[in-house]
N, C-alpha and C positions, 0 to 999 in steps of 0.2 A: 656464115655464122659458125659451122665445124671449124672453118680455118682459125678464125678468132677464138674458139675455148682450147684449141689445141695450142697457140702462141699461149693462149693465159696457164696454163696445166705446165709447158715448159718454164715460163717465167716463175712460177711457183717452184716449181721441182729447183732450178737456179737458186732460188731466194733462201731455200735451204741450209743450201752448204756452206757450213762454216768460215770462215775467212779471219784471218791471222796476221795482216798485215800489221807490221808495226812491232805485233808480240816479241820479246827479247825472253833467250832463256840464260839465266846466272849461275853461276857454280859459288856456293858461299863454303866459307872453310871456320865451320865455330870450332871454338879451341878450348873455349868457356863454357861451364855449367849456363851462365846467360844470355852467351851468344844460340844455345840450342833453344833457348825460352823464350828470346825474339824472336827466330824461326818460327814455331809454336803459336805466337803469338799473333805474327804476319800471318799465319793460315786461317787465323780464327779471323783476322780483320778484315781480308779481302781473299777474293777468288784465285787463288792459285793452283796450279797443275804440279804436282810431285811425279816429276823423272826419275829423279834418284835419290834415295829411296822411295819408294812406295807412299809413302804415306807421315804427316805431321809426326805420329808418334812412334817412328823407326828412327826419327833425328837423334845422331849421339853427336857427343864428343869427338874431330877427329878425323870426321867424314865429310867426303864430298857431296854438297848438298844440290844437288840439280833441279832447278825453278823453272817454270815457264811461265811468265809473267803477262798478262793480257797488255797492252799496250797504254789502255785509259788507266791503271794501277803505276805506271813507269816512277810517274811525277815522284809520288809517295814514297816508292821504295826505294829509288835514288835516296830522298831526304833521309828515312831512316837509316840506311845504311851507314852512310855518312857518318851516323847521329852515333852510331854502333861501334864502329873502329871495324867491324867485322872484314878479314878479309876476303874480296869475293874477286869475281871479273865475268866481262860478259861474255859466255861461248857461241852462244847464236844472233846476231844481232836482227834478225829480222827470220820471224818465225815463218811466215808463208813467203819471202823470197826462199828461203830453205827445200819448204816443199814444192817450192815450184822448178825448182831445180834439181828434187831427187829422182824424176824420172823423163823421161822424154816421150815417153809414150804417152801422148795426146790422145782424147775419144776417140779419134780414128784410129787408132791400132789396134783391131780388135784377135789379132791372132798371139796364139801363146809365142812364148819368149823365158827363155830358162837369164835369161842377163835382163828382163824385165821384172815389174812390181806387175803380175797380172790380178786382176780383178776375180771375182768367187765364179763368175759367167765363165770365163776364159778356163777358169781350172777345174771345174766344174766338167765343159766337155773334153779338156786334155786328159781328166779321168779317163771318161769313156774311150776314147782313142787308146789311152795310151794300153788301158789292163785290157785292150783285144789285141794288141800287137802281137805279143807271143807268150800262146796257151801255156807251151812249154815251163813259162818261168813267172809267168804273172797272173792272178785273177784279183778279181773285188769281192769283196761283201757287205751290205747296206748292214749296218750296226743299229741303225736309229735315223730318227728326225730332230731335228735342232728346235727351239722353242718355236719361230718362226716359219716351222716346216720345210725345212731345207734338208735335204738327203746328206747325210753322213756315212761318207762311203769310206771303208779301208782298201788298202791296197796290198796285196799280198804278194812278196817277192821271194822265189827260193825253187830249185829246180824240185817240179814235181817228184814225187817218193809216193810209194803204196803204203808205208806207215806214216804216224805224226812224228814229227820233227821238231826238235826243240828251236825257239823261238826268241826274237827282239822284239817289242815293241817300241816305235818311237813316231812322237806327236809332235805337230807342228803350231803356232798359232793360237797357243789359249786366249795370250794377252792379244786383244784386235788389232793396236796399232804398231804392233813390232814386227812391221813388213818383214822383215829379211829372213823370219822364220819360213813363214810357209813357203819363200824361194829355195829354202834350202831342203825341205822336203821332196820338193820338183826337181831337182837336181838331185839329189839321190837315186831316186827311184830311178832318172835318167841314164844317171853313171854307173847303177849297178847294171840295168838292162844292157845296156851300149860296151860293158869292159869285160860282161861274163865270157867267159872262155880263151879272154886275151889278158885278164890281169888275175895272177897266181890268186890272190887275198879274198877277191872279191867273189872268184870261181868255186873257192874254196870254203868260203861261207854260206853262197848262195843252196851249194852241191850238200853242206851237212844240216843246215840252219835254216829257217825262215825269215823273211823279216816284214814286219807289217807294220804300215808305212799310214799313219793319217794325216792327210796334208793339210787340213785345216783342222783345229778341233772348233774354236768357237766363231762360227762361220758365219752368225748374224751380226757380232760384230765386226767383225771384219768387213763383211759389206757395207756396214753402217760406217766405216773408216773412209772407205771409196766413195760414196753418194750424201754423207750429210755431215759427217766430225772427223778431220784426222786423226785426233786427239781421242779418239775412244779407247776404253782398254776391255768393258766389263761383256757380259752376256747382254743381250736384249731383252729380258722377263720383263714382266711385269710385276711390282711389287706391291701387298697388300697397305694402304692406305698412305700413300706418299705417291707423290709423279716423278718419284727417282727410279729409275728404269737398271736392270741387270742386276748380277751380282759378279763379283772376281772367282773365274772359276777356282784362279789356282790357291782359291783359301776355303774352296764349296767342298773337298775330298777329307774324308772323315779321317783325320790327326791331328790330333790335337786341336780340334778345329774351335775356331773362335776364339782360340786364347790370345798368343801372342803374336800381334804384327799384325792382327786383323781387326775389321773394325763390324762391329752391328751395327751404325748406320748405314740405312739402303743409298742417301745418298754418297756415301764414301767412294772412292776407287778401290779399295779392300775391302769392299763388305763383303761378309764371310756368308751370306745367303740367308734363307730364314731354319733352315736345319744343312745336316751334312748331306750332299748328292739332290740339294732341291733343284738346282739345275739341270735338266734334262741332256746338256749335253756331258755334263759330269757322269750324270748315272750309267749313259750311253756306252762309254768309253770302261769305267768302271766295271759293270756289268762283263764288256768283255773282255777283259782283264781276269776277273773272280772266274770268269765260267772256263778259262785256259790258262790258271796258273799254274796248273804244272807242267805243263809247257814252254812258257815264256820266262826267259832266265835271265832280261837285259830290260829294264827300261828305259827310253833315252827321251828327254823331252827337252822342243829347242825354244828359247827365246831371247831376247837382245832387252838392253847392251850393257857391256862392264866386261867382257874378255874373263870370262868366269868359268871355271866349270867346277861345278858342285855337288854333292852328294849328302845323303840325309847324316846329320839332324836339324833341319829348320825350325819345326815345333820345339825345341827342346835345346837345352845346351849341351847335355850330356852325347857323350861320343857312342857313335852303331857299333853294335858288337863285330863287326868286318870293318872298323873304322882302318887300320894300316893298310890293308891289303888294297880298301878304297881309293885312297890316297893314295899307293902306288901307282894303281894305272890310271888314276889321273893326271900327277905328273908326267908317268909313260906318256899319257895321249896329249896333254899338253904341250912337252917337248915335241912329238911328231910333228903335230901342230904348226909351232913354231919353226920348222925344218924348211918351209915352204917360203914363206917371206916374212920371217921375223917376230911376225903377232906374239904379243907376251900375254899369257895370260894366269891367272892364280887359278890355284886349287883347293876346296879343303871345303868341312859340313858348312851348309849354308848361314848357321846361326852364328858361328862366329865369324866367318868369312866376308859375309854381307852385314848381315843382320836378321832377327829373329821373325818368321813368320810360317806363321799353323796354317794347315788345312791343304798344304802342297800337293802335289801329284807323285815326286818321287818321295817323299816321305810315305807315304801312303800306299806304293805302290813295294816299297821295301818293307814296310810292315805286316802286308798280305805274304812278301818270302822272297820275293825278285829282289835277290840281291844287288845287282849289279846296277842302284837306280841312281843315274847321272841327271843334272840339269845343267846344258849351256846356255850361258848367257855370250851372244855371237858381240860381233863389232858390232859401235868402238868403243872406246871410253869415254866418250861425251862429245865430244867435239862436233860431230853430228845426232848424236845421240839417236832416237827413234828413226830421223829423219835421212838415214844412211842413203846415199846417190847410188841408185840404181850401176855407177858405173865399178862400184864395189861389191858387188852381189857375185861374180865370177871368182876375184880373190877369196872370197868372205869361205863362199860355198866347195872351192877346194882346199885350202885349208883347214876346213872343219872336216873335212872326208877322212882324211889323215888322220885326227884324231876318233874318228867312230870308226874308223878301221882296226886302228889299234884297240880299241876296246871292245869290239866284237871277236878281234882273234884272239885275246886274253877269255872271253869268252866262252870260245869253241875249242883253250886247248884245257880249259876247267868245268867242261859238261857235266863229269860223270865223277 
């Protein structure tokens, strides 16, 4: 009888997860005031998933509009499209062959892997291992618990010092399903450990600087990406009278929050939360931010994709009073960047460069005084979009090093 509710309890857990076969994702290119209002329009009609941008009403004129389209919607959108003149094409042609081919790591792999998507289990005890490797230059500290109860640990890199030491913060992971961030966390932390004392930059940063490192921030959903949606992006909450679950952290941080780019319905993928920091894992991160800003002189927070790197003003059009100097080292770290193998990538405030949306991390995190608040958007440009092969996670993650190299020694030679 045990044997039998344990088959039923797997068959369950199985029944769960998502599945995507069929699903296509399209790039549309409105060039028209109408072509954005069919967009629009298509969102209101059926169930659609916004890649890029964010959400129905980020659609402009001009832009690459990135669809994931369910598979039983195909019929219809083929027709209107048609119907449209719009030009589009399809870049994923089969959304769960994609993810079945972004990693190769099957259930049975259960050991970490810095060239693997590992699961919150796997990075969860590579924590543990990794901040007792060496006292010298690493420890942890539990900041919080996640809605779900999941420990939220930072990771602290920088050779110990008797005084405090001016600081980086950089988060991995808000949005759930943009795997290749929290890989790129894991390899930091790895490459700074593994190159201290043999790479000039890195010795050199670690030796004046701190840097604190959170490998996941929104950690329940991310789990919920591994065992039930790939396609998640938001927190796990629970929201007062609707069974739309979460909120987007990165519109939950008090700037300009809820205005523009964000949405107050719960079930949105932008919902901006029911107030600023109602998210527990926002407050978490937040909290420790306020209680060490004057410390911490760098923000850097990572997530995919578009080959972007950004800095504030998303909330707003108007340009940051350090908007030049911004912009210098992020072309600076762009260029490094691209020194590696080629990746092109843009720069410049979020609101014109992408498009407008409040309630961010580094806007918010530059408002508190951390000037120096970057947001990458890693690989690619769509082509894989969320869904990036695991066999790009080594390119992806040393070329981005390059660039927060460089913007950390711009950092450390403007401390004081």
């Amino acid at each position: 009888m045990r044997l039998y509710l344990l088959f039923g309890l797997v068959a369950v857990a199985l029944a769960q997860v998502e599945r995507y076969e069929g699903d296509k994702v399209f790039r549309l290119k409105p060039v028209l005031a109408e072509d954005v209002a069919f967009i629009k329009q298509l969102a209101k009609d059926i169930q659609v998933d916004f890649w890029s941008p964010e959400g129905a009403d980020q659609v402009a004129v001009n832009m690459d509009v990135d669809l994931h389209v369910p598979a039983m919607y195909l019929d219809l959108v083929h027709t209107q499209l048609q119907q449209s003149d719009m030009e589009h094409k399809v870049l994923i042609d089969d959304v769960q062959a994609a993810m079945d081919g972004q990693s190769d790591n099957g259930p049975a792999v259960k050991s970490h892997s810095y060239t693997k998507y590992n699961t919150w289990p796997t990075i969860e005890s590579w924590i543990s291992t990794i901040s007792a490797s060496d006292s010298s230059l690493i420890s942890k500290q539990v900041i919080g618990s996640t809605y779900e109860g999941r420990t939220m640990t930072l990771l602290k890199l920088g050779k110990k010092s008797s005084g405090t030491k001016p600081a980086i913060f950089m988060d991995c992971g808000i949005h759930a399903r943009e795997w290749i961030s929290p890989a790129f966390c894991q390899w930091f932390v790895n490459e700074a450990l593994t190159t201290y004392g043999g790479n000039a930059a890195m010795t050199s940063l670690l030796d004046q600087m701190d840097v604190y490192v959170l490998p996941v921030f929104n950690i329940d959903g991310y789990s919920y990406t591994h065992t039930n949606s790939r396609m998640w992006r938001k927190t796990r909450s629970r929201n007062a009278g609707t069974s739309c679950f979460g909120a987007d952290p990165n519109r939950n941080f008090d700037a300009g929050w809820c205005t523009l780019g964000a949405s107050s319905n719960p079930c949105s993928d932008t919902y901006c939360g029911a107030s600023p920091e109602s998210e527990i894992e926002v407050k978490n991160v937040a909290n420790f931010i306020r209680k060490n800003k004057a410390t911490i002189k760098a923000y850097l927070t990572v997530h995919s994709y578009s080959q972007l790197l950004l800095f504030p003003y998303s909330y707003q059009y108007g340009l940051a009073a350090h908007h030049s100097e911004l912009l210098q080292v992020a072309e600076g770290a762009s260029s490094a960047l691209r020194s590696l193998y080629g990746t092109r990538y843009t720069s410049g405030p979020g609101a014109t460069t992408i498009y407008p949306a409040a309630g961010g991390s580094d806007d918010w995190a530059y408002d508190l005084g951390v000037k120096y608040s970057y947001t990458f958007e890693l690989r690619d440009t769509g082509y894989y979009g969320f869904l990036l092969p695991a066999s790009q996670i080594k390119p992806t993650c040393e070329e981005t090093m390059l660039a927060v190299k460089y913007i950390a020694a711009h950092v450390q030679k403007n401390l004081y």
